[in-house]
N, C-alpha and C positions, 0 to 999 in steps of 0.2 A: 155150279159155276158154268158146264156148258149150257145147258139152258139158258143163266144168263145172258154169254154169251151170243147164243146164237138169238135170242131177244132183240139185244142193241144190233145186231145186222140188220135183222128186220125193220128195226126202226128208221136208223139209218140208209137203209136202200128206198126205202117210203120219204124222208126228207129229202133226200139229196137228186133224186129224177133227172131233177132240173140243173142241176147245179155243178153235173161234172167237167164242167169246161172250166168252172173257179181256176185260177193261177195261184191264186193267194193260198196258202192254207191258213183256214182261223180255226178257232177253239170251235167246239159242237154244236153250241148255242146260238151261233150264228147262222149254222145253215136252217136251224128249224126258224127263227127272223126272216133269211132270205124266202124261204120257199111264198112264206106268207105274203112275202113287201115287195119283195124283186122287180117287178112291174115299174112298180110306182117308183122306186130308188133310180133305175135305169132312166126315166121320162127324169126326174130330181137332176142326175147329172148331165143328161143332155144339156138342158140349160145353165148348168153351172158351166159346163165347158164352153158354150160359148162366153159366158162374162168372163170368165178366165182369160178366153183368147181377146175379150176386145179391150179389158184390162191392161193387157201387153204390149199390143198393140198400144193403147197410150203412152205406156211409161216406157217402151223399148227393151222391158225386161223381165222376165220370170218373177214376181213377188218375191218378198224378202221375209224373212222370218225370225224373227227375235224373243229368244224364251228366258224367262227369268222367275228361277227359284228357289227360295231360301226354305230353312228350314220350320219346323215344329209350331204350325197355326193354326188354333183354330178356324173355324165358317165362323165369320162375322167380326174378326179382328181387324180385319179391310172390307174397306166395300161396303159398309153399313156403320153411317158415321151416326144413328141414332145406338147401338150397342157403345162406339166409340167414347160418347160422351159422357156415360158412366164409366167409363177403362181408363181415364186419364190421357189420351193424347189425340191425335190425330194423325191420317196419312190423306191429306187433300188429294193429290194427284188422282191416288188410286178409286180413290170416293167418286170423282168426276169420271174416270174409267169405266167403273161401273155403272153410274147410270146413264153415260151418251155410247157406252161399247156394251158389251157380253156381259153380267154375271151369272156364271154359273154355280148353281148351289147343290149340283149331286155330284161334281168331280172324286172320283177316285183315287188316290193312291194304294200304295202299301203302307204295313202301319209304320213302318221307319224308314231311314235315310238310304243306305245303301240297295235295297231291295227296291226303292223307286225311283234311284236313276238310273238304274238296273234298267230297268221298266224305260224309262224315256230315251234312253239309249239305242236298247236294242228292237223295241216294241213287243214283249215277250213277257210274260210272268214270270217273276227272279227265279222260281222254282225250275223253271224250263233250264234258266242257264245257269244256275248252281249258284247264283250270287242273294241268296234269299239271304243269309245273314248279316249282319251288320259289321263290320270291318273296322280291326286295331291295328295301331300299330302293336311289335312289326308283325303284319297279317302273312307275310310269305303264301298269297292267293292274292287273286285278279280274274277280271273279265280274260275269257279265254278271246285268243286271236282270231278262232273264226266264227264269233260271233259279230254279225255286220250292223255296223251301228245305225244312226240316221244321219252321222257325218259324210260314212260310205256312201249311203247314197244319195246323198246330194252331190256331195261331190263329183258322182259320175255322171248327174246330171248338167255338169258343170259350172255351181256354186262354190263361192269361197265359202268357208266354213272357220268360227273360230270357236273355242271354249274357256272361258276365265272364271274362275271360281274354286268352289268343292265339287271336285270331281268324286272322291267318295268311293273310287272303283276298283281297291287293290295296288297294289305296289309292285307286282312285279313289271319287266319292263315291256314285255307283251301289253299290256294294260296299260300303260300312260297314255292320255287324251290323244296326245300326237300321232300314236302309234295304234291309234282305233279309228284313223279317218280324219282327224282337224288338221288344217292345215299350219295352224296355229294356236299352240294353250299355254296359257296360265294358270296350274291348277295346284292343288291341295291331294296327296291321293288318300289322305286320313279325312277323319272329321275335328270338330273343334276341342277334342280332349286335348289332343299335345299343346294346347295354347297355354296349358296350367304343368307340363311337366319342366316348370324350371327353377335353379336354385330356391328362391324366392319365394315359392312354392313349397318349396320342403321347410325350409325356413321358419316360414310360418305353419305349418302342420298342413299344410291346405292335400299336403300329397305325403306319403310316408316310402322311403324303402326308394325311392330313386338316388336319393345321392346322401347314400350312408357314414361318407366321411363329415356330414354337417354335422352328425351328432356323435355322442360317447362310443366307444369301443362297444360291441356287441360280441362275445366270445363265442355265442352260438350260432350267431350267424356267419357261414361256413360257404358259403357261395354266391360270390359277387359276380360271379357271369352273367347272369338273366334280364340285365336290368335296360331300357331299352332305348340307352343312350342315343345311337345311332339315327333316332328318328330322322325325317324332316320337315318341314311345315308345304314346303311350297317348289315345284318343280317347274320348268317351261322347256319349250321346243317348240320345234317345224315339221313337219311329215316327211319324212326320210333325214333330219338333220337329227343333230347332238340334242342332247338332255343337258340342263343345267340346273344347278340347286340355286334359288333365288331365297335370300332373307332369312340367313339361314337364324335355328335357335342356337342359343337361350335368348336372345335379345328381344322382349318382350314387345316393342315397338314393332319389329318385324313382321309379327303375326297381324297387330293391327293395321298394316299399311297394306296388308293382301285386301281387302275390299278397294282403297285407293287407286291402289297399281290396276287392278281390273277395271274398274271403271274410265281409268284412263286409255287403257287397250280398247275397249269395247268402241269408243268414243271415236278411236282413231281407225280399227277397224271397218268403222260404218263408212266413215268419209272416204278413208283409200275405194272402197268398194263402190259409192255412190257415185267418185268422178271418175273412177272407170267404168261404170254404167253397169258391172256387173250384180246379178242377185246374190245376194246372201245369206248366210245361215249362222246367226251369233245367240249361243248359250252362255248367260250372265248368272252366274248360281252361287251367290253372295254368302262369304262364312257369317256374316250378320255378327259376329261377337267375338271373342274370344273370353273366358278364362277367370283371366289376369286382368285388375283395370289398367286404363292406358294413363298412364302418370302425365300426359302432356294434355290430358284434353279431362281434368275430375269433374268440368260442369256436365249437370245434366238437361238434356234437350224436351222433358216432360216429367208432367206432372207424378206421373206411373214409375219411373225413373228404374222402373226394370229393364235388362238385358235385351228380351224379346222386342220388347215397347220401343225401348233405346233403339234397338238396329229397324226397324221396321220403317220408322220417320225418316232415317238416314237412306233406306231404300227408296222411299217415298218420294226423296228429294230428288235422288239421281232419276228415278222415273221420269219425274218431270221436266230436267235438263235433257234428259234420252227424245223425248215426245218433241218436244221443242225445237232439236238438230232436227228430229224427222222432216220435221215443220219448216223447217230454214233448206235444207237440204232437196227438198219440192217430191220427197220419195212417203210421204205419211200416207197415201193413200194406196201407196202398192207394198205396205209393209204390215204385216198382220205380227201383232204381239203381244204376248201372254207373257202375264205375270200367274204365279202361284206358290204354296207352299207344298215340300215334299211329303207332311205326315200331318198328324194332329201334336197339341202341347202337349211337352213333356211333362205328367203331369205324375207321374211317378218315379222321385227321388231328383226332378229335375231341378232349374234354378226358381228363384221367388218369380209371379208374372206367367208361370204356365200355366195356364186355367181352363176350365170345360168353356164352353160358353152356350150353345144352341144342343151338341151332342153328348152325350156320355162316354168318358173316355179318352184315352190319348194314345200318345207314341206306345206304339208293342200292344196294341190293343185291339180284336176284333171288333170292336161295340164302334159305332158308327163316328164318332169322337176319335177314334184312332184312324181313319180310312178316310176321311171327308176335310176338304180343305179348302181353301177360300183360294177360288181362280176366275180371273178377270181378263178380258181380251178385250182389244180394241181390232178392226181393220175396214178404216173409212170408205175404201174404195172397192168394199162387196158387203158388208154386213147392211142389208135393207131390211132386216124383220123389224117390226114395231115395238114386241113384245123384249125386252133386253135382260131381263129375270129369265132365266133357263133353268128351268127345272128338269130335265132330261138328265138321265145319267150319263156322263163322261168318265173314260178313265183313263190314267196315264199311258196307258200305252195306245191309246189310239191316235196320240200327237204323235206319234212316229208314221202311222198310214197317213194321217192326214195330212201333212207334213209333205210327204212325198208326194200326196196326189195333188196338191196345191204348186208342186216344181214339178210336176210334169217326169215326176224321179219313180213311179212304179213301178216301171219294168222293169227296175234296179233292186227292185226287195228280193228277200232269197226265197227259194220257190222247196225249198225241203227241207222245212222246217214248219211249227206251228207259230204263226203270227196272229200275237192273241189282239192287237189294237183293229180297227176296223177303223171305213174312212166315217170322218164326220163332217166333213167339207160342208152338205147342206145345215147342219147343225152352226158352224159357223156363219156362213152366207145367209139359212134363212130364219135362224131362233129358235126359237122354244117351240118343241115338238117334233124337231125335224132327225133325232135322234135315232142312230140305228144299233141301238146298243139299250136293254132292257136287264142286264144280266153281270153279276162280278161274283167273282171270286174270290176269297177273301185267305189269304196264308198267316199263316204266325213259321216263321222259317221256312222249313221245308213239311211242313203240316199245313192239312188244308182246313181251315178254322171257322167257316162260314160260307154260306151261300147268300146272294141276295139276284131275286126275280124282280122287278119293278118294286112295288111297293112291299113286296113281302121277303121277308129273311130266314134263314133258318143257323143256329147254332150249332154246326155238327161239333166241335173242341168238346162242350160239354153234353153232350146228349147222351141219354141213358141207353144201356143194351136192353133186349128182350122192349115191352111197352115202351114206347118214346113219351120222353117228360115232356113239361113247361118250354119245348126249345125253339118257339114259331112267336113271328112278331112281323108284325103288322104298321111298317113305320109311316103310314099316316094317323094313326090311332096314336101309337106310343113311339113319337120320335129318339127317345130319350131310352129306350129297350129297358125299360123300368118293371114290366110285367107280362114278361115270357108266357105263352098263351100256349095248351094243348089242346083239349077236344074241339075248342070253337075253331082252330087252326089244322085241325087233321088230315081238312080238303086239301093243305098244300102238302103234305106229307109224297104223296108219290111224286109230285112235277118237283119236289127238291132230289128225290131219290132217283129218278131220270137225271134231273143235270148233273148230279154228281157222278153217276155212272158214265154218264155220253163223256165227260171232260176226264177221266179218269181211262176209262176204254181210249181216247184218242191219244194218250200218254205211252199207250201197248205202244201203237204206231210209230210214234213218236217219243221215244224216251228222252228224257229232263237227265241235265247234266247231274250230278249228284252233287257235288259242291263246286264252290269258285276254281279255277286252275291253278296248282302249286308251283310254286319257283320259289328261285334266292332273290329276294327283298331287294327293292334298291340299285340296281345296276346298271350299267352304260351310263354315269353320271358323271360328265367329265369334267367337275369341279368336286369333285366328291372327296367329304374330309374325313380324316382317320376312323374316327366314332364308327361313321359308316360302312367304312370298308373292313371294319370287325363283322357284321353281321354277314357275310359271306364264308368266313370262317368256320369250321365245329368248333363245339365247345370242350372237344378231349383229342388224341391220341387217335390216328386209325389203326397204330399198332395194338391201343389197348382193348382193340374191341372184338368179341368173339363170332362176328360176320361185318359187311361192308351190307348199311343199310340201306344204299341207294340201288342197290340187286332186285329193291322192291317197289320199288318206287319209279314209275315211267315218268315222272319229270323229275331233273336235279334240286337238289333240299343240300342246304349246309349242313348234314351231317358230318361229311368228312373231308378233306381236304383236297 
């Protein structure tokens, strides 16, 4: 181990020469890219900087920036209306996106929800800041407070900043949207399970064991505390204002008016912000479904008349009323906007309509199906490249550098910490190839589950000890990771075992949160109803207990009273 060690010094004092004035810290991989490219990147953004400034100079204001992302889609459910037309539906809007804006076709996520707006939040791999797992209610964990979102800093670049949607990030009250930098949110801090835990739900068997009095006496069952009534669907606030519980359950209707209500914030958001001239910064992250059907609305909008299918069109729509205010409001050309999905389909145990399509795989999934998701950018008034198919790798966390370096917000990232996004500004501005990012990572939790270098991969979850098996793949040959390759793949064997080392060495440096931050659920909720204000509570006696277990515990937990 010290040999290895003192290896990766070596290497790294040979890459890095050049590079010690970097502000940013990134992941490893990136200084052996700069050392190479650096040149050429620095002459790339000169010129971006000036379209920037004469851009600003037009419109009188820092670009604006509008992200919008739902859940569990494959590459090619949008954006490629010749796959569409065997799927049974349509999304025009986004189909038109794609081919007068961006599509990009090696975007990155993680392989589930939580763990990538992890990612888009903080611009960090979920691993770094302990939110690699996917979050229940009631999760009692959240994004910890000093982790600096890309609300923070916009905001100190002097952007408004809002967030409507599935926030997705933890429950406790450190972790609501408001209280991570938005100046304003509408959010969800679950995902779309609570939409199904209601009566009606039990009723019909669709759920078991939440509301025990619907059925016969159970003489066995002997503890009705656990059950996780308290939830809620959907919170809002102001940064530095009150918390309030919006829409609340079991009222089924409730949960599907949360797309509604967001969309009508988002709407009115843009206009306050447009006629006071200021830039901004609005995350649209759409529950797309719920559950439960909505009894006021049983026609279906497609042929597919799936869930996915279902909300996808209904995205579709407000896209194109979004595009349009742009249009009306004379700010379309200084507003750069991505739409994307956070993971691949759900395609194990999920609803009918999740399906592979181009990749192998889905949600929770290393295989390139679970990691690859259909993202489409428009922004008229910089993107001049001809080529509009981007094949470059992108991944979620580089919309957090790039993001800032487009507001002019850098000098605002935090400076000690590993910032895994890089900027991709020319990738935006000039197309396909202008990519400064060859290289992902790939986690299953807090496991690191796969490597991928440009075109080639490697499987560490399964790799054999002693000889390495079948674990190398070659995704222009076998997109589909259908036949895992050894001897003809050997040669990549060391430059997998270099990056995984350099990214793992930099973690010594820099240690990864261990998990999400613990608290009491739910709190500072000044409309908060009974249900709720149980989960604060223990669930016994602190006289019955033989210690006080929060003696162990550096954040307070409802243990005891």
């Amino acid at each position: 181990m010290k040999n290895l060690k003192l290896t990766l010094i070596t290497l790294f004092c040979i890459v890095t020469t050049n590079v010690i004035g970097q502000e940013i810290i990134h992941d490893a991989e990136h200084y052996v890219l700069l050392k190479q490219h650096g040149d050429k990147w620095e002459n790339e953004d000169k010129v971006i900087d000036k379209k920037l400034k004469a851009l600003e100079k037009k419109h009188g204001t820092k670009p604006n920036i509008i992200h919008i992302m739902w859940d569990d889609t494959a590459v090619g459910e949008v954006g490629i209306p010749e796959i569409q037309k065997v799927r049974g539906f349509e999304t025009p809007v986004m189909n038109d996106m794609a081919k007068e804006g961006m599509n990009f076709m090696r975007m990155y996520t993680e392989p589930s929800c939580t763990p990538t707006r992890a990612d888009a939040m903080t611009g960090r791999y979920a691993v770094r800041t302990g939110m690699h797992t996917v979050s229940f209610p009631i999760e009692n964990s959240g994004l910890d407070a000093d982790e600096v979102t890309i609300a923070e800093v916009l905001s100190d670049a002097g952007y408004s900043t809002a967030f409507y949607g599935k926030w997705h990030l933890g429950d406790t009250e450190s972790s609501y949207a408001h209280n991570q930098g938005f100046d304003e949110a509408f959010f969800t801090p679950y995902n779309q399970v609570p939409s199904m835990w209601v009566r009606e739900a039990e009723a019909n068997n669709v759920v078991t064991g939440l509301y025990p009095d619907l059925y016969g006496e159970d003489i066995y069952d002997v503890d009705n505390s656990w059950q996780p009534i308290g939830y809620v669907w959907t919170l809002e606030g102001t940064k530095g204002g009150k918390t309030y519980e919006w829409g609340a359950p079991p009222a089924v209707p409730n949960f599907w008016d949360i797309d509604k209500e967001c969309e009508k914030r988002t709407m009115d958001f843009i206009r306050r912000n447009a006629k006071a001239k200021k830039p901004f910064y609005a995350a649209y992250w759409p529950t797309v479904t719920s559950f439960i059907p909505d009894a006021r609305n049983p026609e279906k909008l497609t042929a597919n008349k799936n869930v996915l299918q279902e909300g996808l069109v209904k995205v579709d729509a407000f896209i194109g009323e979004l595009l349009k205010e742009l249009e009306e409001l004379g700010i379309s050309e200084n507003t750069l906007v991505i739409v994307m999905a956070d993971n691949g389909p759900f395609t194990h145990h999920g609803p009918r309509g999740m399906v592979e399509t181009l990749y192998t795989g889905g949600k929770g999934d290393l295989t390139e199906g679970g990691v690859r998701v259909p993202c489409i950018a428009q922004w008229p008034g910089m993107f001049e490249g001809e080529d509009n198919v981007i094949g470059d790798i992108l991944h979620i966390t580089d919309l957090y550098t790039t993001f800032a370096r487009i507001a002019g917000a850098t000098d605002f990232i935090p400076r000690d910490r590993i910032i895994d996004g890089v900027d991709q500004t020319s990738l935006f501005v000039n197309g396909d190839g202008y990519s400064r990012r060859d290289y992902v990572m790939i986690y299953q939790g807090p496991n690191l589950a796969a490597g991928v270098k440009g075109r080639f991969k490697k499987d560490h979850k399964n790799a054999e000890p002693g000889l390495s098996g079948a674990e190398f793949y070659d995704l222009y040959t076998d997109p589909r990771e259908n036949n895992p390759e050894m001897i003809s793949m050997f040669h990549t064997k060391s430059m997998f075992n270099r990056q995984k080392e350099r990214h793992e060495f930099w973690m010594e440096k820099y240690p990864n949160r261990p998990d999400a931050t613990p608290g009491i659920p739910l709190t500072g909720i000044e409309n908060v109803r009974p249900e709720t204000e149980k989960l604060y509570h223990a669930p016994f006696n602190k006289e019955d207990l033989p210690f006080d277990p929060n003696e162990l515990r550096e954040y307070p937990m409802p243990f005891v009273d």
